[in-house]
Backbone as XML, in Angstrom:
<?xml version="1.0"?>
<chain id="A" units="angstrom">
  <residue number="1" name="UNK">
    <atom name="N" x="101.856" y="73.856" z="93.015"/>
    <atom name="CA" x="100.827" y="74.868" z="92.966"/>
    <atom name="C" x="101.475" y="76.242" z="93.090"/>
  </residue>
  <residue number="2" name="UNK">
    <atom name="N" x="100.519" y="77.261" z="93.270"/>
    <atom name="CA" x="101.544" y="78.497" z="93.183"/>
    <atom name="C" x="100.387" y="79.180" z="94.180"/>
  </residue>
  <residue number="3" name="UNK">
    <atom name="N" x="101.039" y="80.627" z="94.641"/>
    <atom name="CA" x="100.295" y="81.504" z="95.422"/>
    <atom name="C" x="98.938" y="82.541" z="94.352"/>
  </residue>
  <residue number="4" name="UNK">
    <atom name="N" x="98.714" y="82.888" z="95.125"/>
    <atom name="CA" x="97.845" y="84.266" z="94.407"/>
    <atom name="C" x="98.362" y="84.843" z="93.971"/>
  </residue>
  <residue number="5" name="UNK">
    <atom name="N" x="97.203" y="85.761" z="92.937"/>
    <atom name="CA" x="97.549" y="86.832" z="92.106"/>
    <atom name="C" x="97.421" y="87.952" z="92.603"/>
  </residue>
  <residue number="6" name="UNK">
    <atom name="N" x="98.343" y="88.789" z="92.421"/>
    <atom name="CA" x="98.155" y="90.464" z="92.727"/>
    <atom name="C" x="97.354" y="91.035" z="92.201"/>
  </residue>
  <residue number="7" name="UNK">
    <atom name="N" x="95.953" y="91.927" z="93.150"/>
    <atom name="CA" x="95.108" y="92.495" z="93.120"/>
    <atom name="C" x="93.793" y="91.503" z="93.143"/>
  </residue>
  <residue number="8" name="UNK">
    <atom name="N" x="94.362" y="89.964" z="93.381"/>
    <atom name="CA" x="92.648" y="89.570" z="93.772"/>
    <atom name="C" x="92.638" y="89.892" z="95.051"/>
  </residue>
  <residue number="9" name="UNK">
    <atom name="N" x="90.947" y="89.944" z="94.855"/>
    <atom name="CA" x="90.101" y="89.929" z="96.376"/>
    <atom name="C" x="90.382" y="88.914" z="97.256"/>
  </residue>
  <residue number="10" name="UNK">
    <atom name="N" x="89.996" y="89.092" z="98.529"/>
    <atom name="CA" x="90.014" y="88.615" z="99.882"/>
    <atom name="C" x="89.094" y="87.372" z="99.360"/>
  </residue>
  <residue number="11" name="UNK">
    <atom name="N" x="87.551" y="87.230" z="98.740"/>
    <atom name="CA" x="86.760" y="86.394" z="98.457"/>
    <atom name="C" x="87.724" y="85.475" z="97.557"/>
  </residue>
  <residue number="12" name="UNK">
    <atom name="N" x="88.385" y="85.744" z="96.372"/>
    <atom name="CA" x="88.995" y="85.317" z="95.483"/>
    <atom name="C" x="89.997" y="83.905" z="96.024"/>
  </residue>
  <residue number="13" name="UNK">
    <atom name="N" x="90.526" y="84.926" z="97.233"/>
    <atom name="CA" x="91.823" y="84.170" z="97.561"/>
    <atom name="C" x="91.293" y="82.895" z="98.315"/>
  </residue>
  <residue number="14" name="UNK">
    <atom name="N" x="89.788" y="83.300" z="99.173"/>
    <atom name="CA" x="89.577" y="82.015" z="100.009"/>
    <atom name="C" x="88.534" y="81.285" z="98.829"/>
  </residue>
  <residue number="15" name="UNK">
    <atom name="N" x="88.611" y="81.541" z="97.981"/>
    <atom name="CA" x="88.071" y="80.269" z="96.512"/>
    <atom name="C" x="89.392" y="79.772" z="96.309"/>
  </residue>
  <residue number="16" name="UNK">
    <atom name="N" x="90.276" y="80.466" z="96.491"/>
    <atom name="CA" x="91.557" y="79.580" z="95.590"/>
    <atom name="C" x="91.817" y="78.799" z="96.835"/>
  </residue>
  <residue number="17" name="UNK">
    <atom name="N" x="91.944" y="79.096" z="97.955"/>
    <atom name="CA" x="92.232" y="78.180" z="99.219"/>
    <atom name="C" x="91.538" y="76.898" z="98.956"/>
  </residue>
  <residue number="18" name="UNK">
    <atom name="N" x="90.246" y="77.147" z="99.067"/>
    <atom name="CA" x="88.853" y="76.371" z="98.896"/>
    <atom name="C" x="89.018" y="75.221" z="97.989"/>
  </residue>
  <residue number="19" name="UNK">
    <atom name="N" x="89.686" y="76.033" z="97.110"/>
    <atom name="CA" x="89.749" y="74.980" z="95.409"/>
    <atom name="C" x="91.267" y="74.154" z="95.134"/>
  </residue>
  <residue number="20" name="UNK">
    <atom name="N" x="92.156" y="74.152" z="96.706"/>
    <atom name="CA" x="93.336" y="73.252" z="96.597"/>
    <atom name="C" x="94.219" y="74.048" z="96.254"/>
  </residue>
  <residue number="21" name="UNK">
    <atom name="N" x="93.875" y="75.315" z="95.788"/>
    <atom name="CA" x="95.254" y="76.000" z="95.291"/>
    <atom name="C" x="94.654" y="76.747" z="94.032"/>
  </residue>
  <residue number="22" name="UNK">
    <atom name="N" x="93.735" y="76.215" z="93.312"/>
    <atom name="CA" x="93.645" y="76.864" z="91.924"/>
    <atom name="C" x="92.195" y="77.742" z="92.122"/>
  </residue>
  <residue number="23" name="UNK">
    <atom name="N" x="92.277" y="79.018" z="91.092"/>
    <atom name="CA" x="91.059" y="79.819" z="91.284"/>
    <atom name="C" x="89.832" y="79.023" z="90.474"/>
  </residue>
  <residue number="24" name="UNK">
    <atom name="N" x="88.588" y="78.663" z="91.298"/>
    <atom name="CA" x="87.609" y="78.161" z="90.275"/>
    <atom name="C" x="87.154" y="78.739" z="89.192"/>
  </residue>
  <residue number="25" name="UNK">
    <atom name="N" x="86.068" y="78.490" z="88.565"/>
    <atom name="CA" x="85.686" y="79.201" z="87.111"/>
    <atom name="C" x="84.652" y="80.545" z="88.496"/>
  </residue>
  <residue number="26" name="UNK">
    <atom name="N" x="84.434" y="81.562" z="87.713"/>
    <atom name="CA" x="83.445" y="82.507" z="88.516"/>
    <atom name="C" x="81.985" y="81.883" z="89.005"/>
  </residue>
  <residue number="27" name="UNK">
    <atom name="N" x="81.594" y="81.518" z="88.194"/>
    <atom name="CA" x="80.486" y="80.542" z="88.462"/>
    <atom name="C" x="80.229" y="79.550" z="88.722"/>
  </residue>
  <residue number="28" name="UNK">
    <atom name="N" x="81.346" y="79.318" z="89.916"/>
    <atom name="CA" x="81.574" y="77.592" z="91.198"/>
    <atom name="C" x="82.190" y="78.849" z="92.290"/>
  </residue>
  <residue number="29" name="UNK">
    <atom name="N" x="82.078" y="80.059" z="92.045"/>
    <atom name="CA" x="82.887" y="81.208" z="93.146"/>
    <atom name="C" x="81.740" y="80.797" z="94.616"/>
  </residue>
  <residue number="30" name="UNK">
    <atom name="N" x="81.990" y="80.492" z="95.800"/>
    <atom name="CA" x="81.547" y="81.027" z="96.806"/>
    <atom name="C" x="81.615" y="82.120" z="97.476"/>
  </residue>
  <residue number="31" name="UNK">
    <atom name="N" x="80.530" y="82.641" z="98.575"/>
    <atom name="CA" x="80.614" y="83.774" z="99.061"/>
    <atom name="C" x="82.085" y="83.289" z="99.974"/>
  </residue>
  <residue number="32" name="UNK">
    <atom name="N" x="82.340" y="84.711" z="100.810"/>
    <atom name="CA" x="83.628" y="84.071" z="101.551"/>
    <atom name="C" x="83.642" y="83.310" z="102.955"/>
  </residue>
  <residue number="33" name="UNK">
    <atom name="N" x="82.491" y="83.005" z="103.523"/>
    <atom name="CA" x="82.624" y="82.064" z="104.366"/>
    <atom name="C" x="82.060" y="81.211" z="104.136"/>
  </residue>
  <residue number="34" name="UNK">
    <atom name="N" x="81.695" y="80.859" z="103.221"/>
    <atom name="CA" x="81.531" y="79.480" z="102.138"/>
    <atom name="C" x="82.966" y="78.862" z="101.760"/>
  </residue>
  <residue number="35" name="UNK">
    <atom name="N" x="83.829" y="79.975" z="101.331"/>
    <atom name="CA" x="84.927" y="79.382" z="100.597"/>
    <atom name="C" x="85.233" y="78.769" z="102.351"/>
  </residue>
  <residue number="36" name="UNK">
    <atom name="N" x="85.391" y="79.959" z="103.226"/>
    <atom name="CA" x="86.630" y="79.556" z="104.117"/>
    <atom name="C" x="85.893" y="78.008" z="105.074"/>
  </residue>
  <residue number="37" name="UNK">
    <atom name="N" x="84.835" y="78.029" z="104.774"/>
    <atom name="CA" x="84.783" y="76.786" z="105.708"/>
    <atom name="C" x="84.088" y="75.923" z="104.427"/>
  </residue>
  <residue number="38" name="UNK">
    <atom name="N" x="84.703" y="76.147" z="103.602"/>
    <atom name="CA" x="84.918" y="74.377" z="102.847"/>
    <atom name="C" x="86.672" y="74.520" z="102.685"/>
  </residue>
  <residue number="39" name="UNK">
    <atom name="N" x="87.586" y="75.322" z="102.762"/>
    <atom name="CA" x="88.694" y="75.860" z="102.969"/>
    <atom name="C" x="89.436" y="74.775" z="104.653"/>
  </residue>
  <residue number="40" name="UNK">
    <atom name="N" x="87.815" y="74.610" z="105.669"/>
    <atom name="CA" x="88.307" y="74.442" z="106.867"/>
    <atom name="C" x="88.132" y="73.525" z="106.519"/>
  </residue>
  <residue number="41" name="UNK">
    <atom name="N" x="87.572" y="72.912" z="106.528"/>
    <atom name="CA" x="86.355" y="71.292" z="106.225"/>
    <atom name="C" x="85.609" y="71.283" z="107.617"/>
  </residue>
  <residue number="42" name="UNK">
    <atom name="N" x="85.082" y="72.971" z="107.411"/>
    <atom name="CA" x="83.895" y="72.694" z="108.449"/>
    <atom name="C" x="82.442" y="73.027" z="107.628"/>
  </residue>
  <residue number="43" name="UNK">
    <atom name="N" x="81.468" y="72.819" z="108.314"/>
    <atom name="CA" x="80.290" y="73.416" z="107.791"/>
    <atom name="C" x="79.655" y="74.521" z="108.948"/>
  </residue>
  <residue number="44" name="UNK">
    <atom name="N" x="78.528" y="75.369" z="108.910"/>
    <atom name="CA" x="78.203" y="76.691" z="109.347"/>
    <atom name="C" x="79.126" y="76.962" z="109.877"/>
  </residue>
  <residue number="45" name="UNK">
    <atom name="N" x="79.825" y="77.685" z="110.123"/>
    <atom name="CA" x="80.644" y="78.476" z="110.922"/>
    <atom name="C" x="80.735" y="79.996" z="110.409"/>
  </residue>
  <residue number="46" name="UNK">
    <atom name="N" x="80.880" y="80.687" z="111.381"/>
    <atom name="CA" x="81.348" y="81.841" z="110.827"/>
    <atom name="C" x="82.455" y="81.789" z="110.019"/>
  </residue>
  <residue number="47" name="UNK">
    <atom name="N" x="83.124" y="83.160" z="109.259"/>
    <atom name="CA" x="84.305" y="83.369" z="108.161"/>
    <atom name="C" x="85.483" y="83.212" z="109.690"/>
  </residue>
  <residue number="48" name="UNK">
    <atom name="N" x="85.325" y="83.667" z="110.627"/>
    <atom name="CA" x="86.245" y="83.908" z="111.428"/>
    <atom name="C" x="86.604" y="82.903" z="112.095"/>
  </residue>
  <residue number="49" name="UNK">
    <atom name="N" x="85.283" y="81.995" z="112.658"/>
    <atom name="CA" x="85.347" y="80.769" z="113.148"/>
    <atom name="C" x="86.541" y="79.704" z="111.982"/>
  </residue>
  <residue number="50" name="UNK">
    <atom name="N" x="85.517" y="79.315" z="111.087"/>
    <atom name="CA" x="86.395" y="78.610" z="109.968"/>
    <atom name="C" x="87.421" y="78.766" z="109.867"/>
  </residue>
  <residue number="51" name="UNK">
    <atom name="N" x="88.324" y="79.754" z="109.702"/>
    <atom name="CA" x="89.615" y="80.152" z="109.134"/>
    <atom name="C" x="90.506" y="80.042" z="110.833"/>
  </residue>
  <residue number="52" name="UNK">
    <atom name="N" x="89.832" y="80.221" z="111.980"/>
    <atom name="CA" x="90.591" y="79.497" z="112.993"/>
    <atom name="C" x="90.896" y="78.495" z="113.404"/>
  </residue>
  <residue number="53" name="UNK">
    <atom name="N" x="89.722" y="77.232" z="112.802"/>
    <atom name="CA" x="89.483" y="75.961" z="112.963"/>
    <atom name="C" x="90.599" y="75.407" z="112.044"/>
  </residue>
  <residue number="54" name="UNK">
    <atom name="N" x="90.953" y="76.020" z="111.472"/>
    <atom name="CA" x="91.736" y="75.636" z="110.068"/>
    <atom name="C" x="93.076" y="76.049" z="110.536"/>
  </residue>
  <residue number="55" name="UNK">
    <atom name="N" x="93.478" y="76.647" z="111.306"/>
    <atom name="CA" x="94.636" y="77.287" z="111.992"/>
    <atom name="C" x="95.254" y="76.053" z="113.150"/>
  </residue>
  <residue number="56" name="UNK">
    <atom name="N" x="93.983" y="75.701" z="113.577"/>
    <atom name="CA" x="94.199" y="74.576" z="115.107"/>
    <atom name="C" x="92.705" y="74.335" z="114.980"/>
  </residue>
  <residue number="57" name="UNK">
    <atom name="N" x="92.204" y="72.654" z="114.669"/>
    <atom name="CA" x="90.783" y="72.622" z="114.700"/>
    <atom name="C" x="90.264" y="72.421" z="116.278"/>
  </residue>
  <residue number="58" name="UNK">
    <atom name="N" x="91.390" y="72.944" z="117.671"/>
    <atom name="CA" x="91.021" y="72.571" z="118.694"/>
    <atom name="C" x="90.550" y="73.733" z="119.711"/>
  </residue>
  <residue number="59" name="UNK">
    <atom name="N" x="91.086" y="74.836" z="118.634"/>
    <atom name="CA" x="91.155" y="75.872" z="119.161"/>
    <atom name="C" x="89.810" y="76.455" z="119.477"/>
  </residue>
  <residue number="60" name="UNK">
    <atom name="N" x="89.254" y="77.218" z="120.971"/>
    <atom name="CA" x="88.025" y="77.191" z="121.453"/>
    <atom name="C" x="87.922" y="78.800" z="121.016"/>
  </residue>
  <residue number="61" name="UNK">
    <atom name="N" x="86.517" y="79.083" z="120.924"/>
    <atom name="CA" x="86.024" y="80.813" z="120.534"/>
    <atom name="C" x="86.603" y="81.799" z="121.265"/>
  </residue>
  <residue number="62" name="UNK">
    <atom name="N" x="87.264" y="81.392" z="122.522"/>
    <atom name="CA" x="87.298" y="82.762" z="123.596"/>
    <atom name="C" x="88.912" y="82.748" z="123.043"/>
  </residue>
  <residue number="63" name="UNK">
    <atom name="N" x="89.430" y="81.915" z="122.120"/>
    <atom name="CA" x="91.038" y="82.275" z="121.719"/>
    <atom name="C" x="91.177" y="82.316" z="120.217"/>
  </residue>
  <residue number="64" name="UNK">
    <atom name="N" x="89.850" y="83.007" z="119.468"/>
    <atom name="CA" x="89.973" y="83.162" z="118.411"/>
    <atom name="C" x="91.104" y="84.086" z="117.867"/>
  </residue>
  <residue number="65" name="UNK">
    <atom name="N" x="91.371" y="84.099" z="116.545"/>
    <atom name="CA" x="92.254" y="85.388" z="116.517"/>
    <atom name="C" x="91.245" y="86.267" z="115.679"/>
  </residue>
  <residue number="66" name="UNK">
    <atom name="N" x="91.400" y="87.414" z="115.471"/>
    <atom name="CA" x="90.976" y="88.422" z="114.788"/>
    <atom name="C" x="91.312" y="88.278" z="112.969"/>
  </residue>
  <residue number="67" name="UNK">
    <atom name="N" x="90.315" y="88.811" z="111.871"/>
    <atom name="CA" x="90.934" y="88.190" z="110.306"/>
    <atom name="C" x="92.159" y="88.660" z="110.775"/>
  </residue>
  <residue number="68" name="UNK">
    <atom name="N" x="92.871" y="89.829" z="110.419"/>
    <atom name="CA" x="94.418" y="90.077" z="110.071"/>
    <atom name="C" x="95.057" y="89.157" z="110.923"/>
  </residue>
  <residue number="69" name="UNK">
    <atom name="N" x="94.921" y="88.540" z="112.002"/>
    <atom name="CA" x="95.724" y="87.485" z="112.857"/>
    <atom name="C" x="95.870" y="86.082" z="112.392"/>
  </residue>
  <residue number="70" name="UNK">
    <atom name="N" x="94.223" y="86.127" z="112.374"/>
    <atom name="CA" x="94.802" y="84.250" z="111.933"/>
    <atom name="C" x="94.908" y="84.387" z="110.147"/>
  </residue>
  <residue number="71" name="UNK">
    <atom name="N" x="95.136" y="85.160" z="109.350"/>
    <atom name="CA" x="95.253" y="85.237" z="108.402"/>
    <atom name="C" x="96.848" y="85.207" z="107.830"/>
  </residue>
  <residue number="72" name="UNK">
    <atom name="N" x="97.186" y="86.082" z="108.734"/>
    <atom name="CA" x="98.774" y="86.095" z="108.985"/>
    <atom name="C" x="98.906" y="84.640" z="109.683"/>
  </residue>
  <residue number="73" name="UNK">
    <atom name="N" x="98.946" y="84.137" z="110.786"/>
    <atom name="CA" x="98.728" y="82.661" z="111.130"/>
    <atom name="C" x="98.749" y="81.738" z="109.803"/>
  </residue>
  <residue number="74" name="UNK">
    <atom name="N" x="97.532" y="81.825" z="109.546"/>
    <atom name="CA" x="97.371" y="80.722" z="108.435"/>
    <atom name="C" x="98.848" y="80.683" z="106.864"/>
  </residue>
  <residue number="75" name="UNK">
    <atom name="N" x="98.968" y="81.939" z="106.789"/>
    <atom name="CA" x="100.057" y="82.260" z="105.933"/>
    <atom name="C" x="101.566" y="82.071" z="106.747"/>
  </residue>
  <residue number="76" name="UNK">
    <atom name="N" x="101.576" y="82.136" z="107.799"/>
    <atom name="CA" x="103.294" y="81.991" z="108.679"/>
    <atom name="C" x="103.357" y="83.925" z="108.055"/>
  </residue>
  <residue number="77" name="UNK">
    <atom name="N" x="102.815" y="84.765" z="108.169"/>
    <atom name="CA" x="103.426" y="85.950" z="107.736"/>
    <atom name="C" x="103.207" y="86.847" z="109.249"/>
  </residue>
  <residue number="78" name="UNK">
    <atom name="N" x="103.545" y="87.951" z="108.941"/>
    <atom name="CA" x="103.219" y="88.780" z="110.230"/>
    <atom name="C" x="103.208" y="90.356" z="109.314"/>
  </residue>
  <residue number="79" name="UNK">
    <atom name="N" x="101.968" y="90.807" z="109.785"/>
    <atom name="CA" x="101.482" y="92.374" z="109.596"/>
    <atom name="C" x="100.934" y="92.517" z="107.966"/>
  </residue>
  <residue number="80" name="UNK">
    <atom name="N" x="100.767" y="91.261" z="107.402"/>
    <atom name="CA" x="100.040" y="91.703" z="105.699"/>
    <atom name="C" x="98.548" y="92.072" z="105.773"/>
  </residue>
  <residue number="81" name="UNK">
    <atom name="N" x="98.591" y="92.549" z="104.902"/>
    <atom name="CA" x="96.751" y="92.724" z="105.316"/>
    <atom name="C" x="96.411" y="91.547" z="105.299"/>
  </residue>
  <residue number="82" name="UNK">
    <atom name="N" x="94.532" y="90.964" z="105.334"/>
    <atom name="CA" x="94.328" y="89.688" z="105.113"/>
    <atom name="C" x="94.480" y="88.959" z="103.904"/>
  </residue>
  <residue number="83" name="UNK">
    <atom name="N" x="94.099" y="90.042" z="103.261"/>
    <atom name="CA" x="94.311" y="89.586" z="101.524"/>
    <atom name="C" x="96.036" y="89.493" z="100.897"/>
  </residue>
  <residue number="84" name="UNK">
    <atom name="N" x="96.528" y="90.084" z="101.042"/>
    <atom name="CA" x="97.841" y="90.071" z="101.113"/>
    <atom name="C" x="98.371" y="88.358" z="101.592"/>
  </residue>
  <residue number="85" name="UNK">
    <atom name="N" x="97.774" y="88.305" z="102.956"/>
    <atom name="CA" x="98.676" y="86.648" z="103.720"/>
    <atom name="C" x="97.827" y="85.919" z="102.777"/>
  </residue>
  <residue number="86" name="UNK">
    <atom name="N" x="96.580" y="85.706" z="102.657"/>
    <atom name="CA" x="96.312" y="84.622" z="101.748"/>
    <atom name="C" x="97.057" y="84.471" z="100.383"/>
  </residue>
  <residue number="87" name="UNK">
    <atom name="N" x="96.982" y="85.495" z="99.887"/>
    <atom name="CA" x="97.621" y="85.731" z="98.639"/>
    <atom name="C" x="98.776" y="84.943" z="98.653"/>
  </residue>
  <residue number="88" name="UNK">
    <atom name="N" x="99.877" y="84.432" z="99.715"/>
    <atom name="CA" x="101.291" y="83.867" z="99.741"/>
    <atom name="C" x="101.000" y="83.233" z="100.456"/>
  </residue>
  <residue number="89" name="UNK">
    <atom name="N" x="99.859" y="82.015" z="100.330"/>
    <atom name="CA" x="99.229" y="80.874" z="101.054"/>
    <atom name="C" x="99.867" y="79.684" z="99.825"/>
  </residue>
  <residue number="90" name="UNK">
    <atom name="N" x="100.815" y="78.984" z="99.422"/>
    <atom name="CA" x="100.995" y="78.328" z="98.216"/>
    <atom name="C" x="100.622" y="76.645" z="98.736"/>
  </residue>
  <residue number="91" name="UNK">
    <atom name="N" x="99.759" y="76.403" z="98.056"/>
    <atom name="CA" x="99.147" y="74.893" z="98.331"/>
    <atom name="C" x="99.318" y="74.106" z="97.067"/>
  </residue>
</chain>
């Protein structure tokens, strides 16, 4: 599989997460905490929740990280924006 493309969106990147690696057609696009928690394999959760659950599914709310944290987390990067670490998420 390969990483993201330069200059997609933050939404974009957690469809391509969502979708195994590949960007769906626009019209299978979820909003972005749709993508990120079918991304987690959770259901309702917040965008922030999801994408931590997906980091450590043990991990409790009062040790969430913030997006730019567990985003960087989820990527192994440190200081990209969020869109940026997903972007070099390669699945």
């Amino acid at each position: 599989m390969a990483t993201g493309t330069a200059g997609s969106s933050f939404t974009s990147e957690l469809n391509r997460l969502a979708n195994s690696g590949t960007y769906p057609v626009l019209t299978s696009y979820l909003a972005a905490t749709g993508a990120a928690n079918q991304y987690a394999g959770t259901t309702g959760k917040a965008l922030i929740g999801a994408l931590n659950l997906e980091a450590d599914a043990n991990r409790q709310p009062n040790n969430f990280k913030a997006l730019g944290g567990i985003c960087n987390e989820l990527a192994g990067t440190t200081n990209l924006s969020p869109t940026d670490a997903l972007r070099s998420i390669n699945l």
